[in-house]
N, C-alpha and C positions, 0 to 999 in steps of 0.2 A: 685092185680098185685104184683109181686114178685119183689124182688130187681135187679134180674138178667131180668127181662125184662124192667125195668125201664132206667137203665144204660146207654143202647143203645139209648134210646129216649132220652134223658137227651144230649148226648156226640152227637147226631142227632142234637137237638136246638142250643146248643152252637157253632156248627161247624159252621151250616146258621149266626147265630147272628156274630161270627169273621167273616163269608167270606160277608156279608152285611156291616158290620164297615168298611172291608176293601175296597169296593167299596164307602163306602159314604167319607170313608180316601184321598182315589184317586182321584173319584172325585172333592173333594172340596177342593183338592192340583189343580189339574186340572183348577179348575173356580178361584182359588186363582192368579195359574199361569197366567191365561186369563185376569184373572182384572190387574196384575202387568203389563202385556206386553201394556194392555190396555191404564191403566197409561201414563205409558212408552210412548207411541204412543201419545197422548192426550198432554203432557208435552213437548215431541219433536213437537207439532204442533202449542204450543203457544211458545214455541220458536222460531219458523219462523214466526208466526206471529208476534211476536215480534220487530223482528230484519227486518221486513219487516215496521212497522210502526215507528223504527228507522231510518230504511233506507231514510221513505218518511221524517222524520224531520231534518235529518243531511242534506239532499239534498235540503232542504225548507231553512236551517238556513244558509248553505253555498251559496246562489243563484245558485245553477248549472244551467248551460244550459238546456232549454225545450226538448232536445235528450236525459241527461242524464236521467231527472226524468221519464220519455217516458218510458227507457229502466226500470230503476229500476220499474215501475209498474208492467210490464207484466212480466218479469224475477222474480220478486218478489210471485207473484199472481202464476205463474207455479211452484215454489220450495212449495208454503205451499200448493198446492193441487196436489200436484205431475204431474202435465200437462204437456203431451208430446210439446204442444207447443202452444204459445197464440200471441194475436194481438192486437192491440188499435187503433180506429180510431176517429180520433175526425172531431168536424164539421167545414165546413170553412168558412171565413169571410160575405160568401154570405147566409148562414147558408142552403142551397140548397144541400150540398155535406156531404160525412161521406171521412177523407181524411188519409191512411195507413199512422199514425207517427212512430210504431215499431212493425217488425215479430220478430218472434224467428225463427232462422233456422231447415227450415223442418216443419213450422208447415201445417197443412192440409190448400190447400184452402177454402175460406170461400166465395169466389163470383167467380163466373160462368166462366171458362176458353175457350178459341177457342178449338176446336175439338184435334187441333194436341198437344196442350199443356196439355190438359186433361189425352189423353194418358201416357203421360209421367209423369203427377202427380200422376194416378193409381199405379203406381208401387211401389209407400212409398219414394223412392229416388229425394233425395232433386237437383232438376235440376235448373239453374241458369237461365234457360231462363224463367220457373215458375215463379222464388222465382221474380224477376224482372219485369213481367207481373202483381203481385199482388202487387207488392210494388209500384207501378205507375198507378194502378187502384183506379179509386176514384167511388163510390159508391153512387147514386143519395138516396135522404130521400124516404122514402117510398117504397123502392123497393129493392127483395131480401133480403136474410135474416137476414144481416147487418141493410139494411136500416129501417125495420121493430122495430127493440130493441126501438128508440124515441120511439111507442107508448106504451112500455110496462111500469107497475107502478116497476117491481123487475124483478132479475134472475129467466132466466128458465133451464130445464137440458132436454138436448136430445140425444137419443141414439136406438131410435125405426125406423125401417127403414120410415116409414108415416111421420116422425117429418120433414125428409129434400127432399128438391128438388132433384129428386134421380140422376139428373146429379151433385151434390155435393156428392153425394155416389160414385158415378161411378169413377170422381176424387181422393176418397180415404178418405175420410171423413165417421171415425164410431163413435164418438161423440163428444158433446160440450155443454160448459157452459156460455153464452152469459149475458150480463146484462147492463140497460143503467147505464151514471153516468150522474147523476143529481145531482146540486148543489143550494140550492135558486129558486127551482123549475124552473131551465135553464138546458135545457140536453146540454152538454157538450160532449157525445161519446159516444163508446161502447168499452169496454175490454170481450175479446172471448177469451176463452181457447179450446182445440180444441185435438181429440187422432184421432192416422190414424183406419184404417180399423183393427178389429181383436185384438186392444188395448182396455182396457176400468180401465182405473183406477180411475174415478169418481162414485160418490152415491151422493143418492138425498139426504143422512147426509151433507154433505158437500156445499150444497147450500145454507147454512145459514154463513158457513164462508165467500163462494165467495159474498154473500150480505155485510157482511163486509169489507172486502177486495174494493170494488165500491164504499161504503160511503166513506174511506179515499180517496180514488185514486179522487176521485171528489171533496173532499174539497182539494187536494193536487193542481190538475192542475188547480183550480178557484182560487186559491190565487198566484198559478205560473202565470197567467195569468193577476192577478190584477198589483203584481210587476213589471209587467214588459210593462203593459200600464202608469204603471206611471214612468219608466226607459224611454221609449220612448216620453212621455210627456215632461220629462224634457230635454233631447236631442232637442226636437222639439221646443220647451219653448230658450233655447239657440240659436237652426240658426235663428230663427226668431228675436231675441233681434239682432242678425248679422245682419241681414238682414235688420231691421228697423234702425240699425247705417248706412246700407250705404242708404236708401234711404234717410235718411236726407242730404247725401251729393248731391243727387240727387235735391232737394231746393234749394232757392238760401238762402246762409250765412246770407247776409245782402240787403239792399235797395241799386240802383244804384244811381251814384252821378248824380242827375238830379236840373240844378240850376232854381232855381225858381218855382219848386213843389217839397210835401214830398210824398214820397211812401210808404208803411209797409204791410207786407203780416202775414197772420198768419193759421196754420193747428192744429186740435185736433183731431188725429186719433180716430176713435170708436173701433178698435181692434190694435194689437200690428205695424200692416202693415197697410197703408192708400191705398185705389183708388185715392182719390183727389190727384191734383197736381195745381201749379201754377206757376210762369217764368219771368225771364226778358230777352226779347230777342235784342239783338244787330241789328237792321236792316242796320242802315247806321249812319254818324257822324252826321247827325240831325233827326234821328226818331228812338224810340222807342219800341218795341212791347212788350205785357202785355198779358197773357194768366194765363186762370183757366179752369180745367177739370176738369170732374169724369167719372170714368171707373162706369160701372155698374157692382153690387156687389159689393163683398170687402173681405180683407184678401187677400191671395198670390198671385192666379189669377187674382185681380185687381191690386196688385202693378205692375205684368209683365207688364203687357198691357199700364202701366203709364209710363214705364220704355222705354217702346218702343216706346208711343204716347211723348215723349220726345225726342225723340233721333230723330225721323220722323220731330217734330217741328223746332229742332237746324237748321238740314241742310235745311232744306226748307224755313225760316224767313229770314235771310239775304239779303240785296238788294228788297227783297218786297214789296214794299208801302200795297199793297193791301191784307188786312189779307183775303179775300176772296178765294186770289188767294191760298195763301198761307194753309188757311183750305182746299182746291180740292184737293191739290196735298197730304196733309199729306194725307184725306181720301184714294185718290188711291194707299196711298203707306204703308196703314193698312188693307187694306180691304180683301185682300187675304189670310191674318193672321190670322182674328179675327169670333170665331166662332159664331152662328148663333145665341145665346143668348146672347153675348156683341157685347155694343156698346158704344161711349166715346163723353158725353156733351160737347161743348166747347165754352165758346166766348172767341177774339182775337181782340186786340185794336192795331194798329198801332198810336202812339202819336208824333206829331211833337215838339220836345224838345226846340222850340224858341218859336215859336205862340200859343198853345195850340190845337190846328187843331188836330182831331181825323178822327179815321175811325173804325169803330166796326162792324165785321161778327160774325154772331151767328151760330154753328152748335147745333142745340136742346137744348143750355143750359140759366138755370135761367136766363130772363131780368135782366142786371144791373141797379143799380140805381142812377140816380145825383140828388145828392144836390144844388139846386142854392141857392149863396149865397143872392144875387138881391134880389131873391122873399121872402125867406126862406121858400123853398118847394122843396120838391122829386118829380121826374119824372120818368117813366120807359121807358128805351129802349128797345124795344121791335120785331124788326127786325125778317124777318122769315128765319127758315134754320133750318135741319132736323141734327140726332146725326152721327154722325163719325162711319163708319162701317154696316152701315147696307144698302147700297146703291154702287154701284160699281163705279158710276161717274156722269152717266148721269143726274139722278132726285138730285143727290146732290146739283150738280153744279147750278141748274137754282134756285133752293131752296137759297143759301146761296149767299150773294149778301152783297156789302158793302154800312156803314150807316154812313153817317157824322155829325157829332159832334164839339161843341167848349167848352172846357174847360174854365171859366171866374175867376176872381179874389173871391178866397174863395170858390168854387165850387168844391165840392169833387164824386169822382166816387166809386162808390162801385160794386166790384162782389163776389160774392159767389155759393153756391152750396148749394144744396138741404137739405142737412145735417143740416143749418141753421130752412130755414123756414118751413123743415119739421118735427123740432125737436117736442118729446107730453108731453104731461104735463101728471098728475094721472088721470084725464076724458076721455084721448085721444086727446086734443083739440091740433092743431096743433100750432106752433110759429105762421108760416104765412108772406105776403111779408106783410100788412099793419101795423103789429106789428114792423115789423123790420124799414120798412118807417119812425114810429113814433118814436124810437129810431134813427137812422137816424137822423132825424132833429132834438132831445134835441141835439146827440152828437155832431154834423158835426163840428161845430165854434171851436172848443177844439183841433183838429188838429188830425190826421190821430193815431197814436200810441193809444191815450187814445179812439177814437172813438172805434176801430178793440178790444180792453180790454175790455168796455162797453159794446159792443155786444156782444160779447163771454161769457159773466157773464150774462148778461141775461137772453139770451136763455138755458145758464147753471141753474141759477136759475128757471127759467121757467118750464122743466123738474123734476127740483126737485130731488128726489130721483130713477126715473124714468131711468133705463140705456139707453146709447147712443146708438142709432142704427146706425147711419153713421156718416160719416165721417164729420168735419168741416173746411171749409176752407173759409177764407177770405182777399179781398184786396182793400189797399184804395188807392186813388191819387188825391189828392188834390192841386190845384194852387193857390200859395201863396201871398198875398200885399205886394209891394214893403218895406212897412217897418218891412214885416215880415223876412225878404231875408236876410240872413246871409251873412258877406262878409268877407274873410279869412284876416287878420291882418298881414299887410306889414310892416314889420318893417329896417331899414338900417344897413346894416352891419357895 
């Protein structure tokens, strides 16, 4: 081969070898370019992520309000995956319901519209009578495509026309990115992200962010949630400590001046409010009347009901000899009040303040107990008559019926309430009236203060470490020997 036919082939190779460099030049300027923009892209996404799980800590550390954190979720969650518009609904108290806390405006609906309001979502434009219809639709568990996320383990991504109930299509719904939040394996919501018809700016790349994006937003509102059951604890913890201030004024202060017996009353709430109650009522300028209840249950809705079986007793005891009469009339003047599960124990002593002379009506509550001093033995009064409230008048009245009594020199009366003899020990084994009897008769001689101490230490000891389940209440009245009888020191001017 000659040199002059070589030349050509030669300046043939090299031409292909520059114009091949120059394509692999280009390209790989090309995928160089691609990878920076890539970069780029990748960089600007962990920056909104970023500043999105900033967002969720400045809004955690400053306490915001449950609307702000609300809104930074879904606003947050739509800026790093570019979402034309998202939702959050969390579940509600009854955990029955999925309940709309924050839309972004315009976003597609995501539960089933009435026909005419459908229309109107079809068209991409944001109508207020929609946006309002979805903002006040609560979403039952298990139903449609909301309520459906509780059984899912992660996000899903949809955008096939099969994936949706095609009347959610027809509304204008052409994809979405759905996921529950679970926190401490407690599902807590769903956050939806959501593009109208003919938009689609999500990939199934990016469902591994929005799985990100869900573990925060869930451990975000599970701890907004904790804070703020203990913000309301202690709100609640306060009216109650109020509330237990005035029912002590609701007790009586001290013992009335009654010459020639001593009286002492004593209450140990089992929660921060009591049901028990106990009284000294004014009937006339020679009698007496002595009352102890319990509301059934305990805590608020038994203080009410104490508060009210008080207020029923005031007006009604005065001028009454007869507590009988006087329990008929409180009942018919509770009964219309009190619902179908309460009802309120009571015995009622009417005491004649010169003679000793009693009268005691029981409506369902604990036999009190006397101490004779004579025999040195307890006795129980035992008289029949049904509780306060569950009876309208009739079967009351013929039930509750008054029971005479004399008070003797040294002879102490005792009532209480269930709280006592039903107090348990670490076996289960109950106080009991016989235990309390045999306390009773050590204490009775020692006088009324240190007897009602004695007992109450007791059956506090008795329990043990064992917490209080009700309420304690107790009251004594004991008739005193002439040479126990204090006489006020007359001195001459």
């Amino acid at each position: 081969m000659t040199l002059q036919t070589i030349e050509p082939v030669i300046i043939g190779f090299l031409t292909l070898t520059m114009i091949s460099l120059g394509v692999i030049v280009i390209g790989s300027r090309r995928r160089v370019g691609q990878l920076k923009r890539r970069s780029a892209d990748i960089q600007q996404e962990e920056r909104r992520v970023f500043d999105f799980l900033h967002g969720l800590g400045a809004a955690f550390s400053e306490g915001v309000p449950a609307g702000e954190l609300h809104r930074l979720i879904v606003e947050g969650a739509c800026h790093i995956l570019k979402a034309g518009g998202g939702a959050l609904y969390l579940v509600d108290r009854t955990g029955e319901n999925l309940l709309p806390t924050f839309l972004t405006k315009g976003c597609p609906p995501l539960v089933i519209l009435p026909e005419a309001l459908a229309v109107e979502a079809a068209t991409g434009v944001a109508s207020q009578a929609v946006e309002s219809f979805v903002r006040l639709q609560a979403v039952p568990m298990g139903r449609g495509l909301l309520g459906e996320v509780a059984d899912w383990k992660e996000a899903r991504f949809f955008r096939r026309q099969e994936d949706f109930d095609a009347r959610l299509l027809t509304q204008g719904l052409g994809s979405a990115m759905l996921g529950p939040l679970y926190y401490r394996q407690k599902f807590l919501g769903v956050l939806a992200l959501a593009e109208h018809a003919g938009t689609d700016s999500f990939g199934q790349t990016k469902i591994e962010v929005f799985q990100a994006i869900l573990e925060q937003s869930a451990f975000a509102l599970f701890n907004q949630a904790i804070h703020l059951a203990a913000g309301e604890k202690l709100a609640l913890d306060h009216d109650l400590q109020i509330a237990r201030e005035i029912q002590k004024i609701l007790l009586p202060s001290g013992a009335p001046n009654l010459q020639g017996f001593q009286i002492s009353g004593l209450n140990l709430p089992a929660k921060t409010l009591s049901g028990d109650y106990f009284d000294y009522l004014p009937v006339d300028e020679d009698h007496l009347g002595i009352v102890i209840a319990d509301v059934s249950g305990k805590g608020v809705p038994a203080s009410l009901i104490m508060a009210m079986c008080r207020s029923a007793l005031r007006s009604q005891a005065p001028g009454r000899l007869s507590p009988a009469s006087v329990l008929s009339a409180v009942n018919r003047q509770l009964y219309p009040d009190m619902k179908e599960d309460m009802f309120i124990s009571m015995a009622y002593v009417v005491m004649n303040r010169h003679s000793g002379d009693a009268l005691l009506a029981r409506a369902g509550h604990d036999a009190p107990l006397m101490y004779r001093s004579a025999h040195h033995q307890v006795e129980r009064f035992n008289p029949k008559g049904m509780a306060v409230g569950i009876d309208s008048g009739g079967v009351f009245d013929r039930f509750c019926t008054d029971y005479p009594f004399h008070i003797g020199e040294g002879d102490l009366l005792l009532l209480y309430t269930d709280g006592v003899t039903e107090a348990l020990d670490a076996q289960g084994i109950e106080f009991g009236v016989e235990r309390l009897s045999e306390e009773l008769l050590e204490n009775a001689r020692d006088g009324v203060e240190k007897t009602l101490q004695r007992l109450a230490h007791s059956v506090l000891d008795f329990a043990g470490k064992q917490p209080q389940h009700d309420d304690i209440t107790l009251i004594a009245l004991q008739k005193q020997a002439p040479s126990e009888i204090s006489h006020p020191t007359i001195t001459n001017p």
